[in-house]
DRENNU-395074 format. One record per atom (N, C-alpha, C): atom name; x, y, z; residue in three letters; residue number from 1. Coordinates in steps of 0.001 Angstrom, whole numbers. Atoms other than C-alpha are relative to their C-alpha. Layout:
! DRENNU-395074
<node><atomo>CA</atomo><X>X</X><Y>Y</Y><Z>Z</Z><residuo>ALA</residuo><num>NUM</num></node>
...
//
This chain:
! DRENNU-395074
<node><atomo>N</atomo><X>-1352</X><Y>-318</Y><Z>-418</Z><residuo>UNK</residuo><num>1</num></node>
<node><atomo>CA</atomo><X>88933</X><Y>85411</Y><Z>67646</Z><residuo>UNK</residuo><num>1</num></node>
<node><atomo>C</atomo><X>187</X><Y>-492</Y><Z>1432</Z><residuo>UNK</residuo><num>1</num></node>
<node><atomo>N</atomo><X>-586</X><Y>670</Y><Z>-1092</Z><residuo>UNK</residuo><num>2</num></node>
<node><atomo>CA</atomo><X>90718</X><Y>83692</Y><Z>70580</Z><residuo>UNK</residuo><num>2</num></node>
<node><atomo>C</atomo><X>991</X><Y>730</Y><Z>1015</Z><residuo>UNK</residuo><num>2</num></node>
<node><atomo>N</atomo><X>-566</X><Y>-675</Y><Z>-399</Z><residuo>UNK</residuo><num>3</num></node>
<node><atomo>CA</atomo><X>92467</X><Y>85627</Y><Z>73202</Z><residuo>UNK</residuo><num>3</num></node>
<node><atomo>C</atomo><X>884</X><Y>-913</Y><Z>544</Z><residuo>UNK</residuo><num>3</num></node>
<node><atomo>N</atomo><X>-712</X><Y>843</Y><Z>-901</Z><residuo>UNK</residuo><num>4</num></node>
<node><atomo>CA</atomo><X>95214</X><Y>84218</Y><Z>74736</Z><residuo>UNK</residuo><num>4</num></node>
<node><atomo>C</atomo><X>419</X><Y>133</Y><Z>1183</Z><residuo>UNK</residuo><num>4</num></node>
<node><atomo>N</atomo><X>-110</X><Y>-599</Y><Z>-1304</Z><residuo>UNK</residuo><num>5</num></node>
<node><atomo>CA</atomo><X>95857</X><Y>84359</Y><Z>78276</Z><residuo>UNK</residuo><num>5</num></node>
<node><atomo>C</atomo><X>1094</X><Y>-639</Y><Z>630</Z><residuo>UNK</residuo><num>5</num></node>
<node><atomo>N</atomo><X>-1014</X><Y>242</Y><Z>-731</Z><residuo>UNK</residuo><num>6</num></node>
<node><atomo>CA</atomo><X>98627</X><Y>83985</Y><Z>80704</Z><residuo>UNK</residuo><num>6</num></node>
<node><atomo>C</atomo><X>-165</X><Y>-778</Y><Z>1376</Z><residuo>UNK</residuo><num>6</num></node>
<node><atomo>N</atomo><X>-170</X><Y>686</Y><Z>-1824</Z><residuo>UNK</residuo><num>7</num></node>
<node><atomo>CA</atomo><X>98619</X><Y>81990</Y><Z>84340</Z><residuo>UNK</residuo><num>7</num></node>
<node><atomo>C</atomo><X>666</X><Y>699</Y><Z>588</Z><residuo>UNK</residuo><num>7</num></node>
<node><atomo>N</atomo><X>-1588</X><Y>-759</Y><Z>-1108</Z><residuo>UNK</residuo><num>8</num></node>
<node><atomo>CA</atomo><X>100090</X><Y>84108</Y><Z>87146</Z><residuo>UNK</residuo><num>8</num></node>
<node><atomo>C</atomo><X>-885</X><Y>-552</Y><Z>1383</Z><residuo>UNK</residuo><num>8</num></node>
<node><atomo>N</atomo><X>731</X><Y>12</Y><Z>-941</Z><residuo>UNK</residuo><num>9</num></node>
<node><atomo>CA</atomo><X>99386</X><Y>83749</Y><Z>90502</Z><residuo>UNK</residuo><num>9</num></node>
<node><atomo>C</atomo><X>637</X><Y>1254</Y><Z>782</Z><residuo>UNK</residuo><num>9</num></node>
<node><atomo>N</atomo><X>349</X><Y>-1399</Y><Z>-360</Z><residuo>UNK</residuo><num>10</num></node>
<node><atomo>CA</atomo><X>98906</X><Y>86756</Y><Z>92476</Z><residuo>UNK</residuo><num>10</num></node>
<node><atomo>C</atomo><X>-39</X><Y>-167</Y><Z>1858</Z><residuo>UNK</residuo><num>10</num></node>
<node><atomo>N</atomo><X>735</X><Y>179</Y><Z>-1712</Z><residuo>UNK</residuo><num>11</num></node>
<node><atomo>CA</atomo><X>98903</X><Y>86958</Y><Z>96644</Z><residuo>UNK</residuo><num>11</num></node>
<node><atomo>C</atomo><X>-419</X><Y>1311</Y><Z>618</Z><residuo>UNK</residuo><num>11</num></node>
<node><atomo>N</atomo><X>782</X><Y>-628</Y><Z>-368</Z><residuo>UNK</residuo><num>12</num></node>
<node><atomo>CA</atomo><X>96347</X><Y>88852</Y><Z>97908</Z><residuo>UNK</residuo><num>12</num></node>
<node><atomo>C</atomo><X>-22</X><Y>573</Y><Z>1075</Z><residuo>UNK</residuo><num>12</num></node>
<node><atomo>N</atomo><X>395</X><Y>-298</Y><Z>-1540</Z><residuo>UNK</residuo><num>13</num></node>
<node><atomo>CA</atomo><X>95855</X><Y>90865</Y><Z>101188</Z><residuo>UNK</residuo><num>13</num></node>
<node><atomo>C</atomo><X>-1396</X><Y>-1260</Y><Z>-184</Z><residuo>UNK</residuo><num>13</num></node>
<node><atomo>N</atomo><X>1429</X><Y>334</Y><Z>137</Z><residuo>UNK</residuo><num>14</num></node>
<node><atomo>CA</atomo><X>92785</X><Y>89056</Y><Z>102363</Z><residuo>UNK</residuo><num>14</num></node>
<node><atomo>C</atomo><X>-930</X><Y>784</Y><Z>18</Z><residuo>UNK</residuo><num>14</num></node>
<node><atomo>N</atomo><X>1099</X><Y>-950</Y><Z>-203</Z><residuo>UNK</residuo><num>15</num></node>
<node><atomo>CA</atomo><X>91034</X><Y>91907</Y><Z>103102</Z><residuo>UNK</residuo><num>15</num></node>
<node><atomo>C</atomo><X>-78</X><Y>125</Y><Z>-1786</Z><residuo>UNK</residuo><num>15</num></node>
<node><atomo>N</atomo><X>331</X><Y>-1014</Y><Z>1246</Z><residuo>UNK</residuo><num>16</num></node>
<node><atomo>CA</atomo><X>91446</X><Y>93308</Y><Z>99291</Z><residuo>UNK</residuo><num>16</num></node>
<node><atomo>C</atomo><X>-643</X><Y>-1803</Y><Z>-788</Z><residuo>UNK</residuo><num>16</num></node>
<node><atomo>N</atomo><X>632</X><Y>1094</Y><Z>922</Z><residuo>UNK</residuo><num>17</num></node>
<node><atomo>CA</atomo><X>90452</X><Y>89419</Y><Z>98110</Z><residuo>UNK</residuo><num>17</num></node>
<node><atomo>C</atomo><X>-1240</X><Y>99</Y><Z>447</Z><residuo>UNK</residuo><num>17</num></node>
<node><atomo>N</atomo><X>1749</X><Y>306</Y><Z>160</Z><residuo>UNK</residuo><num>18</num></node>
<node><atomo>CA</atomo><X>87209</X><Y>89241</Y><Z>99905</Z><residuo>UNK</residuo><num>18</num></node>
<node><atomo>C</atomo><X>-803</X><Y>1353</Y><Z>-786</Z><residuo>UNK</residuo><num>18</num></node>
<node><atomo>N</atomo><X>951</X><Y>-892</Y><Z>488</Z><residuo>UNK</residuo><num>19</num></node>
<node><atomo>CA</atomo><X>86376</X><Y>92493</Y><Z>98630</Z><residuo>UNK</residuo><num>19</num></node>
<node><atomo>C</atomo><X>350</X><Y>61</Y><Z>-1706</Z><residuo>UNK</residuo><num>19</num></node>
<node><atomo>N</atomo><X>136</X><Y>-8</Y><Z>1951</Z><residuo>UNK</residuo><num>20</num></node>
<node><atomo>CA</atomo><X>87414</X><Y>91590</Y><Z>94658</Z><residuo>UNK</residuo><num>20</num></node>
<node><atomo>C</atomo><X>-857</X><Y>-1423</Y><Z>-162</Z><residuo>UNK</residuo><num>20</num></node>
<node><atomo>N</atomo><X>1310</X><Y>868</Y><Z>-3</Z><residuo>UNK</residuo><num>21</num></node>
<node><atomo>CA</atomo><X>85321</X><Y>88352</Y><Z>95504</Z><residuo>UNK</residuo><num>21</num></node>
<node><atomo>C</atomo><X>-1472</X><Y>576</Y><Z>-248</Z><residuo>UNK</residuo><num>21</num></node>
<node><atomo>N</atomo><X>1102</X><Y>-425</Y><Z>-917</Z><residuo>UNK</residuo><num>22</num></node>
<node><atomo>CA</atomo><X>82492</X><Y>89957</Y><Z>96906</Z><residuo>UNK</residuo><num>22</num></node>
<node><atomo>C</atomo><X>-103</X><Y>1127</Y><Z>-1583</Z><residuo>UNK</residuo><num>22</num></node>
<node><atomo>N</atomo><X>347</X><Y>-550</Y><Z>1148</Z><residuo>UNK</residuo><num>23</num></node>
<node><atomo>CA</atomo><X>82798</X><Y>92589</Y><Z>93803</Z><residuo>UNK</residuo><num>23</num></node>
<node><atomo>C</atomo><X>-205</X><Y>-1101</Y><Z>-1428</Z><residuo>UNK</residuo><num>23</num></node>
<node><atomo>N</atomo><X>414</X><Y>1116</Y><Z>799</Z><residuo>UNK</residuo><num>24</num></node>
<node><atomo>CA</atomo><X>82869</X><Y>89504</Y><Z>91421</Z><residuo>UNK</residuo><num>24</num></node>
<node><atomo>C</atomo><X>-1099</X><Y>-462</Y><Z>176</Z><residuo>UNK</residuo><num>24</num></node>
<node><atomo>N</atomo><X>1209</X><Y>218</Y><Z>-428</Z><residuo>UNK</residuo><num>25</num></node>
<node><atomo>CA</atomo><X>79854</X><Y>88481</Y><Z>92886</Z><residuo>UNK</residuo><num>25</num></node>
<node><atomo>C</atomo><X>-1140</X><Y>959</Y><Z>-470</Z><residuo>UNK</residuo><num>25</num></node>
<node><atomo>N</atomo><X>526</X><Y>-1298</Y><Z>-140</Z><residuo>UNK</residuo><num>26</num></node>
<node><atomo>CA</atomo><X>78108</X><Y>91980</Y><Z>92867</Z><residuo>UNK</residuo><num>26</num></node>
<node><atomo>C</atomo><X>-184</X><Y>-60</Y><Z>-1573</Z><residuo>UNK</residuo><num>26</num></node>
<node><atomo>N</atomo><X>12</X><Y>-337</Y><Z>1516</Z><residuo>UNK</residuo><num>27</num></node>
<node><atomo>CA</atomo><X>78818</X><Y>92296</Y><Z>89068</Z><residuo>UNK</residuo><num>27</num></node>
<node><atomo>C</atomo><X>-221</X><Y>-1138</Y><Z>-965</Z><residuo>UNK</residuo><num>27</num></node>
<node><atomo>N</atomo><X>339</X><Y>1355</Y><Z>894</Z><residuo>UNK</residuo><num>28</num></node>
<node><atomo>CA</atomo><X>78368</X><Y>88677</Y><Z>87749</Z><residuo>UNK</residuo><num>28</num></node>
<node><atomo>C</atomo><X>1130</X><Y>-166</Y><Z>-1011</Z><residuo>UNK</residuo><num>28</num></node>
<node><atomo>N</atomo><X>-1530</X><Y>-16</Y><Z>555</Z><residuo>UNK</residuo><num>29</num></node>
<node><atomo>CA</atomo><X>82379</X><Y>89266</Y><Z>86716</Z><residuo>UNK</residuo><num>29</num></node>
<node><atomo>C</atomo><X>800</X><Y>-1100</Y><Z>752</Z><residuo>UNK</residuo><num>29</num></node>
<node><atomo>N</atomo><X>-942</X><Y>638</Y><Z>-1166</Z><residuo>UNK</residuo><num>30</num></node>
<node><atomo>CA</atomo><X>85357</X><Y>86967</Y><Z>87448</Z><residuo>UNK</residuo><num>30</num></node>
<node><atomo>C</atomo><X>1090</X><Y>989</Y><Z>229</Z><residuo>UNK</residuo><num>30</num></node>
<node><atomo>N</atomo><X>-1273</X><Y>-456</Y><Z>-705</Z><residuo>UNK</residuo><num>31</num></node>
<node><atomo>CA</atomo><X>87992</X><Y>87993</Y><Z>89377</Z><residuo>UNK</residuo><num>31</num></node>
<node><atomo>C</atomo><X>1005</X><Y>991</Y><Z>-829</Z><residuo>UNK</residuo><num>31</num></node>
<node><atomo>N</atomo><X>-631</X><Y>-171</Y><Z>1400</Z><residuo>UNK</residuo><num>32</num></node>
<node><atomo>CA</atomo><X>90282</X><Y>87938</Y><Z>86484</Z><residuo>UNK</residuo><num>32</num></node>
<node><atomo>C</atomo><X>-155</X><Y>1028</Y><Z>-784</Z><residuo>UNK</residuo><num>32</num></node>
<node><atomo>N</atomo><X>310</X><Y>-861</Y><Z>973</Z><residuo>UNK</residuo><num>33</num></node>
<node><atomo>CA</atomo><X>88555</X><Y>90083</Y><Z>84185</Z><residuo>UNK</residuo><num>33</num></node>
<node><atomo>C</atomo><X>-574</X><Y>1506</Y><Z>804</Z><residuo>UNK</residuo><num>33</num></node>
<node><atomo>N</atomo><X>-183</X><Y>-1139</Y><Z>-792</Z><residuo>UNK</residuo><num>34</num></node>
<node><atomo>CA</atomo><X>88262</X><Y>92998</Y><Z>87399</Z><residuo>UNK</residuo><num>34</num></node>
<node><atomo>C</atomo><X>1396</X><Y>278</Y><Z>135</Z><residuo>UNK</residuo><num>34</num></node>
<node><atomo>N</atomo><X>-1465</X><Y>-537</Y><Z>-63</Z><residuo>UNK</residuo><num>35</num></node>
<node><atomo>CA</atomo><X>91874</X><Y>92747</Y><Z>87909</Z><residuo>UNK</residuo><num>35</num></node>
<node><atomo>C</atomo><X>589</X><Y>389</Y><Z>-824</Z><residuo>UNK</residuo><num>35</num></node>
<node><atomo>N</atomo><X>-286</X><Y>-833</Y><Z>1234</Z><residuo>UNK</residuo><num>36</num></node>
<node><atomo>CA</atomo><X>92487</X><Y>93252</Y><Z>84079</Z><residuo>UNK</residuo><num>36</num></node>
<node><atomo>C</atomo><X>-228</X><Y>1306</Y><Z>53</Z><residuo>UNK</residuo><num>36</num></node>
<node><atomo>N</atomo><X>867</X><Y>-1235</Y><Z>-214</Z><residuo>UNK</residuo><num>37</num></node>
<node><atomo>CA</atomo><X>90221</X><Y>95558</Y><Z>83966</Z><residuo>UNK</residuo><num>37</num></node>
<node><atomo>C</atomo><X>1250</X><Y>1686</Y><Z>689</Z><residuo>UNK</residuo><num>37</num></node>
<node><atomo>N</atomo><X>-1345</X><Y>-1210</Y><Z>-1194</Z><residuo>UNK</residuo><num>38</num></node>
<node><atomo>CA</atomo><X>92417</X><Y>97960</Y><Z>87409</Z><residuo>UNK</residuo><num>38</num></node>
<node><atomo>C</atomo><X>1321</X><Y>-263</Y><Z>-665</Z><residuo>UNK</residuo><num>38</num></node>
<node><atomo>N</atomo><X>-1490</X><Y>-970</Y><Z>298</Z><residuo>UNK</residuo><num>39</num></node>
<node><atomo>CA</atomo><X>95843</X><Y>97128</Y><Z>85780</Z><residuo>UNK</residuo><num>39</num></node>
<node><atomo>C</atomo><X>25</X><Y>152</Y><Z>-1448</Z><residuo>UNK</residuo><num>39</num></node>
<node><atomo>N</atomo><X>-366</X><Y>-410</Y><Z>1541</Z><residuo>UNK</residuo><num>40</num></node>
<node><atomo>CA</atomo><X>95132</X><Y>98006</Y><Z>82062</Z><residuo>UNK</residuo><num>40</num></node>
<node><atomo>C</atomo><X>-359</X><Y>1598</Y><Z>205</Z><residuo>UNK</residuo><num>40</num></node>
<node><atomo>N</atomo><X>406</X><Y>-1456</Y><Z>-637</Z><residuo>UNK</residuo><num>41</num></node>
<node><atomo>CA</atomo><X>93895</X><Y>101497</Y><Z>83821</Z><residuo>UNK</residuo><num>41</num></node>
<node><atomo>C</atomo><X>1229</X><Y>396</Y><Z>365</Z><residuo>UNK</residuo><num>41</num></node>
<node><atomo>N</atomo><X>-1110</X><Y>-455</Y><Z>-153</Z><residuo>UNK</residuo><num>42</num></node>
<node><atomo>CA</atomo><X>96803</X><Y>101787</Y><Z>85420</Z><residuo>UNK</residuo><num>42</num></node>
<node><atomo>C</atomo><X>1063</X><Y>378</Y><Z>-326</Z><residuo>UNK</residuo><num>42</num></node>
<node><atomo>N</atomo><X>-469</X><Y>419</Y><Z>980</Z><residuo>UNK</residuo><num>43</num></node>
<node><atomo>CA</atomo><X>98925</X><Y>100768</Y><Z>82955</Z><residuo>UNK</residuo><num>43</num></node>
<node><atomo>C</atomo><X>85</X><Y>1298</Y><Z>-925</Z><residuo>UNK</residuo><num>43</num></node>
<node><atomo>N</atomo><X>15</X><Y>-889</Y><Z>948</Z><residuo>UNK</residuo><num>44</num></node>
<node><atomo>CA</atomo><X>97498</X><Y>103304</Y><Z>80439</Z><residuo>UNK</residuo><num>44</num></node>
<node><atomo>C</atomo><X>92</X><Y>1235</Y><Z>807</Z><residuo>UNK</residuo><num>44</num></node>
<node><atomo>N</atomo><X>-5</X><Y>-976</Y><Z>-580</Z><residuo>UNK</residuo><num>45</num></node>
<node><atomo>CA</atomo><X>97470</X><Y>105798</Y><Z>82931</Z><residuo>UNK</residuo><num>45</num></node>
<node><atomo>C</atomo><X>1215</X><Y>795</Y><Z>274</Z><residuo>UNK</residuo><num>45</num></node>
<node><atomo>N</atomo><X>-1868</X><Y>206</Y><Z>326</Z><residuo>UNK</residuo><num>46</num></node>
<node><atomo>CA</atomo><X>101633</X><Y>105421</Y><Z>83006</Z><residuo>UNK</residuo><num>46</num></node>
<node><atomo>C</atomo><X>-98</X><Y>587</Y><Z>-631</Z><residuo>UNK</residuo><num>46</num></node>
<node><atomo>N</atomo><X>-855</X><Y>-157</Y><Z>1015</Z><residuo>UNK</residuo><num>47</num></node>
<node><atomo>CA</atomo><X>101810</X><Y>105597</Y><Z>79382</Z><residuo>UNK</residuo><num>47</num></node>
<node><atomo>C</atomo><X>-616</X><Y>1489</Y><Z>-379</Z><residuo>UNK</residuo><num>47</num></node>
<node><atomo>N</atomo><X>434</X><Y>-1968</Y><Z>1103</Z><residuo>UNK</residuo><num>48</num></node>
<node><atomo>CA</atomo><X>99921</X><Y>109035</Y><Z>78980</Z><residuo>UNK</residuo><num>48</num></node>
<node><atomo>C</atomo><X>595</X><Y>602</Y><Z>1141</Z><residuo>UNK</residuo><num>48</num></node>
<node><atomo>N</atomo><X>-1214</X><Y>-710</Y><Z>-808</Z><residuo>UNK</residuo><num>49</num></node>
<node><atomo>CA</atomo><X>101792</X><Y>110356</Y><Z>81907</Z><residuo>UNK</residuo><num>49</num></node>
<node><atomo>C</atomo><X>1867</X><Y>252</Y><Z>-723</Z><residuo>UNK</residuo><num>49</num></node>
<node><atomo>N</atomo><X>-1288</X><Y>-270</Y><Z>847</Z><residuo>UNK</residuo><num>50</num></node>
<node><atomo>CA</atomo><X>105116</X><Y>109203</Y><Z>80022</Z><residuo>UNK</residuo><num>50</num></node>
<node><atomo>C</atomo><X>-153</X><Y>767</Y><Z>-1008</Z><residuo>UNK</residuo><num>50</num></node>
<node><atomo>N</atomo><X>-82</X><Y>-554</Y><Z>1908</Z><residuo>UNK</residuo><num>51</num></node>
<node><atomo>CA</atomo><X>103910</X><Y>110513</Y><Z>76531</Z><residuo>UNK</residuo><num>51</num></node>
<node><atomo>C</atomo><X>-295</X><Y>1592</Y><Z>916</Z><residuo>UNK</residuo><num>51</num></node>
<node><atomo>N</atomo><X>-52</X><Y>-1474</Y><Z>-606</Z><residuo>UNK</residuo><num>52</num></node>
<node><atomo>CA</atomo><X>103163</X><Y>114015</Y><Z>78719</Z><residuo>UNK</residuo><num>52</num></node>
<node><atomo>C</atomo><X>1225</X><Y>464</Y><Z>343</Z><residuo>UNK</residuo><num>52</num></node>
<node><atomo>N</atomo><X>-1514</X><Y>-87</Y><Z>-307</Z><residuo>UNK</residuo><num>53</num></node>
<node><atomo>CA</atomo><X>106794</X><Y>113904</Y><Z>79812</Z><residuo>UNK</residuo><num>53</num></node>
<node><atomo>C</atomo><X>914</X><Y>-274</Y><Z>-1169</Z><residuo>UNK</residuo><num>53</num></node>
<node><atomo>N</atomo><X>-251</X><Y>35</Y><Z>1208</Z><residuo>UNK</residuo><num>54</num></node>
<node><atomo>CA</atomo><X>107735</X><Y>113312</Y><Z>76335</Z><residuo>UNK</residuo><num>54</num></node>
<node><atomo>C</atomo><X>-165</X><Y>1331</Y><Z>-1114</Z><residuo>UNK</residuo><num>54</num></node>
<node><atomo>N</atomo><X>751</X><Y>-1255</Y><Z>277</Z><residuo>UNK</residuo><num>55</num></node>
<node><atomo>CA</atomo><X>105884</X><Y>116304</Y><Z>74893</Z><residuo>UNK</residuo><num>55</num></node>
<node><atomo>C</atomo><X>704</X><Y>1245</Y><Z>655</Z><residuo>UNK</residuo><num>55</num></node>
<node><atomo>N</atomo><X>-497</X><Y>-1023</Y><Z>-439</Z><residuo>UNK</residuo><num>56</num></node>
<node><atomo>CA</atomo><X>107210</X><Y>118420</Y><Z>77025</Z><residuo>UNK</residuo><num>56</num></node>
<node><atomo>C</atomo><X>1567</X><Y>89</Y><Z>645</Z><residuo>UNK</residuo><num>56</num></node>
<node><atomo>N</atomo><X>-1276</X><Y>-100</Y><Z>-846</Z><residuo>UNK</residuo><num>57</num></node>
<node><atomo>CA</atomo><X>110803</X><Y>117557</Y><Z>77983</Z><residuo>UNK</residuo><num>57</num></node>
<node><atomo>C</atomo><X>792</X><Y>1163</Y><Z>-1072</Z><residuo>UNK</residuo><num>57</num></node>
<node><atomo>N</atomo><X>-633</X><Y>-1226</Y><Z>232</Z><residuo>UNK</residuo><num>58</num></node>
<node><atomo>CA</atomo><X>111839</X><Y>120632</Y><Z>75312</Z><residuo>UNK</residuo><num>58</num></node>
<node><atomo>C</atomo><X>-264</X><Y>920</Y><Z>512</Z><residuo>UNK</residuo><num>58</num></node>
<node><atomo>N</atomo><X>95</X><Y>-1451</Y><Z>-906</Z><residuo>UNK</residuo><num>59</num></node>
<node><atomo>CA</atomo><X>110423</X><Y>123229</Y><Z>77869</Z><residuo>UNK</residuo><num>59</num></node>
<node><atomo>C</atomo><X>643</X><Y>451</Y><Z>718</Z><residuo>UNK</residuo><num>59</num></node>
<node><atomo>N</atomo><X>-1227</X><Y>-864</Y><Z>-576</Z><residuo>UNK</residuo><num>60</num></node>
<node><atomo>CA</atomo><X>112905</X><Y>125803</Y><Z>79314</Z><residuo>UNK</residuo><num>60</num></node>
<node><atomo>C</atomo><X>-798</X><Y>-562</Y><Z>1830</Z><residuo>UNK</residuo><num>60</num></node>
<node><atomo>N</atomo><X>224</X><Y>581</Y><Z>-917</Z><residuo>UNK</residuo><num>61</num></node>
<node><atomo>CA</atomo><X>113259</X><Y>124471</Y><Z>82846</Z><residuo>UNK</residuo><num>61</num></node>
<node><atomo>C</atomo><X>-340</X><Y>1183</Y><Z>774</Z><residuo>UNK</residuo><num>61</num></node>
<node><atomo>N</atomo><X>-355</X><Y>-1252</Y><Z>-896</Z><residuo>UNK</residuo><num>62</num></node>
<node><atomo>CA</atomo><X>112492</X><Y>127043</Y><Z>85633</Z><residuo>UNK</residuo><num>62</num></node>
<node><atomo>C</atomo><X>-281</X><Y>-742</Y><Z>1493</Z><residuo>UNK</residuo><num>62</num></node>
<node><atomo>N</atomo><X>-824</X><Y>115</Y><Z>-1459</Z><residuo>UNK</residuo><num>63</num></node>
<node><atomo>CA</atomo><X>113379</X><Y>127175</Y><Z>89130</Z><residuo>UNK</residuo><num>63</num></node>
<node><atomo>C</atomo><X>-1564</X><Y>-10</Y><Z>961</Z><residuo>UNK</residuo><num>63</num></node>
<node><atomo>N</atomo><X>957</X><Y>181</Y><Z>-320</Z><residuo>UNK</residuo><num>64</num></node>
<node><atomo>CA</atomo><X>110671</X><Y>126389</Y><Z>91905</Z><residuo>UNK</residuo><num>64</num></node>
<node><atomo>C</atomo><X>-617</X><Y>1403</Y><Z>397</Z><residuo>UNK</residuo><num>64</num></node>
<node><atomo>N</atomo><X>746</X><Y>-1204</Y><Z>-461</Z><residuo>UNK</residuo><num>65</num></node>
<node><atomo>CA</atomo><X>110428</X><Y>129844</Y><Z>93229</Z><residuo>UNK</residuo><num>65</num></node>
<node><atomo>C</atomo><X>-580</X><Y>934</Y><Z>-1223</Z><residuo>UNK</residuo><num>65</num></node>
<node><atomo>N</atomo><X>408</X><Y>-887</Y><Z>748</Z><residuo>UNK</residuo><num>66</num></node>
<node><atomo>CA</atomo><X>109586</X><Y>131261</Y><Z>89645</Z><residuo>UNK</residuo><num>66</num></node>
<node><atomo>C</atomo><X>-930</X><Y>-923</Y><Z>-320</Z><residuo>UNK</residuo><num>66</num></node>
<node><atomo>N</atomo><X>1209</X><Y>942</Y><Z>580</Z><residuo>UNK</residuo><num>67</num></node>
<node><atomo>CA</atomo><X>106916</X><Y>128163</Y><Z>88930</Z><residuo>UNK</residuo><num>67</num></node>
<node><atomo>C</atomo><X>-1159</X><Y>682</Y><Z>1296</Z><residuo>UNK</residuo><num>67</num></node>
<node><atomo>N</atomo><X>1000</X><Y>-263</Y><Z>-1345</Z><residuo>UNK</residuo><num>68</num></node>
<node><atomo>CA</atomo><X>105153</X><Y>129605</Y><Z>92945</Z><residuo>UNK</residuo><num>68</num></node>
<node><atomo>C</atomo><X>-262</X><Y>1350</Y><Z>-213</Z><residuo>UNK</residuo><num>68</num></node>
<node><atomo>N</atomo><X>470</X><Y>-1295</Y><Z>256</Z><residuo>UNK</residuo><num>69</num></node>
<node><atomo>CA</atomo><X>105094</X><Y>133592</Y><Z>91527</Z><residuo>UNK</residuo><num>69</num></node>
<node><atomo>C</atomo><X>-516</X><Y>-519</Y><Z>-1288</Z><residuo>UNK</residuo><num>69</num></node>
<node><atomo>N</atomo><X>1014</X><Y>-57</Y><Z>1277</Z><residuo>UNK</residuo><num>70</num></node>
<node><atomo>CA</atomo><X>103502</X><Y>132440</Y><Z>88268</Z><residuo>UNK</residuo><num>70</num></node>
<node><atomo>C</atomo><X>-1343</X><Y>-347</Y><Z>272</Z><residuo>UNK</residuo><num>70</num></node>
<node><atomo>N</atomo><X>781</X><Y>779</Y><Z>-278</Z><residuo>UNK</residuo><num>71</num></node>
<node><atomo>CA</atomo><X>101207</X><Y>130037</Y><Z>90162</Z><residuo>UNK</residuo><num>71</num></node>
<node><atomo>C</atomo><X>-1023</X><Y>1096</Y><Z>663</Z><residuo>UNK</residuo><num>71</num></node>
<node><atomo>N</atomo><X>531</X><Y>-974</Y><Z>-247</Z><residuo>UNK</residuo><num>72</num></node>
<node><atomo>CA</atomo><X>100181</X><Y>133009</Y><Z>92250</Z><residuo>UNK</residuo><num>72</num></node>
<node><atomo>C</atomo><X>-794</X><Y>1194</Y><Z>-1104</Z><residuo>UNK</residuo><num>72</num></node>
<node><atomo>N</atomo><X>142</X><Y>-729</Y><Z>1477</Z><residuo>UNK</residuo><num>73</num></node>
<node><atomo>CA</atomo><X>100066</X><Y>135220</Y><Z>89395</Z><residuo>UNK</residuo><num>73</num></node>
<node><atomo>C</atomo><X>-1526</X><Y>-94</Y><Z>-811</Z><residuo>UNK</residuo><num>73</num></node>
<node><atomo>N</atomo><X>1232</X><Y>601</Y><Z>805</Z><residuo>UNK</residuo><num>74</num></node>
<node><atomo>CA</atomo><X>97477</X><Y>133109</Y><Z>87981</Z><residuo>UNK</residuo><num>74</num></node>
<node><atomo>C</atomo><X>-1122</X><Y>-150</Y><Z>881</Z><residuo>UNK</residuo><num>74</num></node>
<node><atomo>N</atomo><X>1001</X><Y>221</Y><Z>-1302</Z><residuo>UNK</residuo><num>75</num></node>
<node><atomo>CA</atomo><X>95524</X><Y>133149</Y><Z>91439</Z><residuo>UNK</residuo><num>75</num></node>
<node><atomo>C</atomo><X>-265</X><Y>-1516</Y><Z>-50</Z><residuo>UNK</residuo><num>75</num></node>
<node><atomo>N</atomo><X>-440</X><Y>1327</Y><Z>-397</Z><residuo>UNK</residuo><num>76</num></node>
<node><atomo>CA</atomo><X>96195</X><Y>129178</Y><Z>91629</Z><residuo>UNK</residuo><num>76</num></node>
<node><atomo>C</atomo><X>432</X><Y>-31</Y><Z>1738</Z><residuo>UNK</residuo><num>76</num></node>
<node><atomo>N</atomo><X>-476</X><Y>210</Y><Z>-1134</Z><residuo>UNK</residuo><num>77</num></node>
<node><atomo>CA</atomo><X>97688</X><Y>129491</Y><Z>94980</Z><residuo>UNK</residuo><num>77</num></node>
<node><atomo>C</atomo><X>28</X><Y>1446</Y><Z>491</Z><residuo>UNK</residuo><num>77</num></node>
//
C-alpha cells in the first residue's frame, strides 16, 4: 500500500528547527514523519474535545457561582 503525501512548506522559528533537526537525528526519524506525528496528536486531541462538547451540550447549564459551591462541596477547591 502506497501512501500519498502532500508538499507544504512550513516556516520555522529557527530555534524550534534546530531542535526538530537535532530530534530527527536523535531518533533516526525525518523531520516529516515528527511533525506528522505532533499534528495528528493535536488534531485528535480537537476531535475528542469536540465529541466531549457534543456529548454533553444536553446538560442543564448552571451558573458559575453554583459550578464553585459544588466544586467545594466535593473538596476540589
Amino acid at each position: 500500500m502506497t501512501t500519498l503525501l502532500k508538499r507544504s512548506t512550513l516556516y520555522l522559528d529557527p530555534a524550534v528547527h534546530q531542535a526538530l533537526r537535532l530530534k530527527a537525528l536523535e531518533t533516526s526519524r525525518s523531520m516529516s514523519d515528527i511533525i506528522n506525528e505532533a499534528l495528528r496528536g493535536i488534531l485528535l486531541e480537537d476531535a475528542e474535545d469536540l465529541a466531549a462538547f457534543d456529548e454533553r451540550a444536553d446538560e442543564p447549564l448552571i451558573s458559575y457561582e453554583q459550578m464553585v459551591k459544588r466544586l467545594k462541596k466535593d473538596g476540589r477547591i
